[in-house]
N, C-alpha and C positions, 0 to 999 in steps of 0.2 A: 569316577575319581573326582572328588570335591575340589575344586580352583578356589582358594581364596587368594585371588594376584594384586586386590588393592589392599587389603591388610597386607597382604606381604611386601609391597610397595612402603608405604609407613611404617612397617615394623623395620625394613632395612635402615629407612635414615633415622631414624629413633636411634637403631642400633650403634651406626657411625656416631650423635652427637652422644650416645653413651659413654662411645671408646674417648672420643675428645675430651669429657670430663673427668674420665681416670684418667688421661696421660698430663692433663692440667693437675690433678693433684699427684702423681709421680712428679713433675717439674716443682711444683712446691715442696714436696720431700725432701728431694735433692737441695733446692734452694735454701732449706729451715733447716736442713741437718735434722729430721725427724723420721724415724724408721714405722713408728706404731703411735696410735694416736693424733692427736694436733700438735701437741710440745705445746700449747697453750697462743698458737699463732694465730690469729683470727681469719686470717687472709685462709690459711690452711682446714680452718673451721668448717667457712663457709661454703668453701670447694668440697670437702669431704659430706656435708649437709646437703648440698644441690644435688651430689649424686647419688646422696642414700635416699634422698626424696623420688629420685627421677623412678630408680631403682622398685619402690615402693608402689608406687600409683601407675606407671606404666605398663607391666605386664599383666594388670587388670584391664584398662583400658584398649591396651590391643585385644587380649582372650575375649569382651566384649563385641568389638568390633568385628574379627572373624565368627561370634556367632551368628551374626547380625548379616553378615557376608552369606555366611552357610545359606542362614533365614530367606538368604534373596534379598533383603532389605536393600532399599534403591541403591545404588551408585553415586549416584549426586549429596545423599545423606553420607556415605561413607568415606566419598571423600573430603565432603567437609568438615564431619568429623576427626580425619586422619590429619588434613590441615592447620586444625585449629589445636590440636594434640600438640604437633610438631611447633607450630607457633608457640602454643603456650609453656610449653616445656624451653625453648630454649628463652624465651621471657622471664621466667622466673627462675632460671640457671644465672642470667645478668643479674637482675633484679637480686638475687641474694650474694650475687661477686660484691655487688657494690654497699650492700646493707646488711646485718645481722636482723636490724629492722624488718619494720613493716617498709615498702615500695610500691609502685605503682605498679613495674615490671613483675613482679613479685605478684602483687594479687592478681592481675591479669594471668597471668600464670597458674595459678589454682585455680579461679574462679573457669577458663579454660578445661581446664583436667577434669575438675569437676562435672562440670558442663556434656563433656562426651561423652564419661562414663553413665550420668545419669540419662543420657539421651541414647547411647548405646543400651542403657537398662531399661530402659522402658521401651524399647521399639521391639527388644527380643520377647519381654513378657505380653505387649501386646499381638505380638508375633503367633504365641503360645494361642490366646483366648480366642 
């Protein structure tokens, strides 16, 4: 049976700050009187943006991670990869509460995401060769 228990580790609390940023735009819903859409509220924007982002680059970045897990790839890579995921994900969930802008929080935040999935990508195709 395949264990992948530090992805699975990191994909739970991914999963928690996932649920927290939909219940953050459910409370802006309610707050803005907006059923579908933003209703053009930027507060409500940015919230709905942080999570279709999170949404977007996340389930790559794990499915990466777990193959690298499979691969055996060290432990120490993985978790800090998982950490730095987790960091930079909710970084750049601030980072755009507080900007439509460019941020610091913010690019820390991609650059982060970025970061593991290319290090996750490369460590499985060197895996491969």
């Amino acid at each position: 049976m395949l264990a992948i228990q530090i992805t699975g580790f990191y994909a739970g609390i991914l999963a928690l700050i996932f649920i927290a940023a939909s219940i953050n735009i459910i409370k802006l819903r309610f707050r803005h009187k907006v059923g579908i859409g933003d209703g053009e509220v930027s507060e409500l924007a940015k919230a709905i943006r942080g999570h279709a982002n999170f949404a977007e680059f996340v389930p790559l970045a794990l499915i990466l991670m777990a193959i690298a897990e499979a691969n055996n790839i060290s432990s120490t890579m993985l978790h800090s990869c998982g950490a730095l995921l987790v960091a930079g994900r909710v970084s750049h969930l601030i980072g755009l509460a507080k900007t439509k802008g460019s941020s610091i929080p913010r690019a820390l935040g991609v650059f982060s995401t970025y970061g593991v999935i290319l290090a996750c990508a490369i460590a499985n195709i060197l895996n491969y060769l």
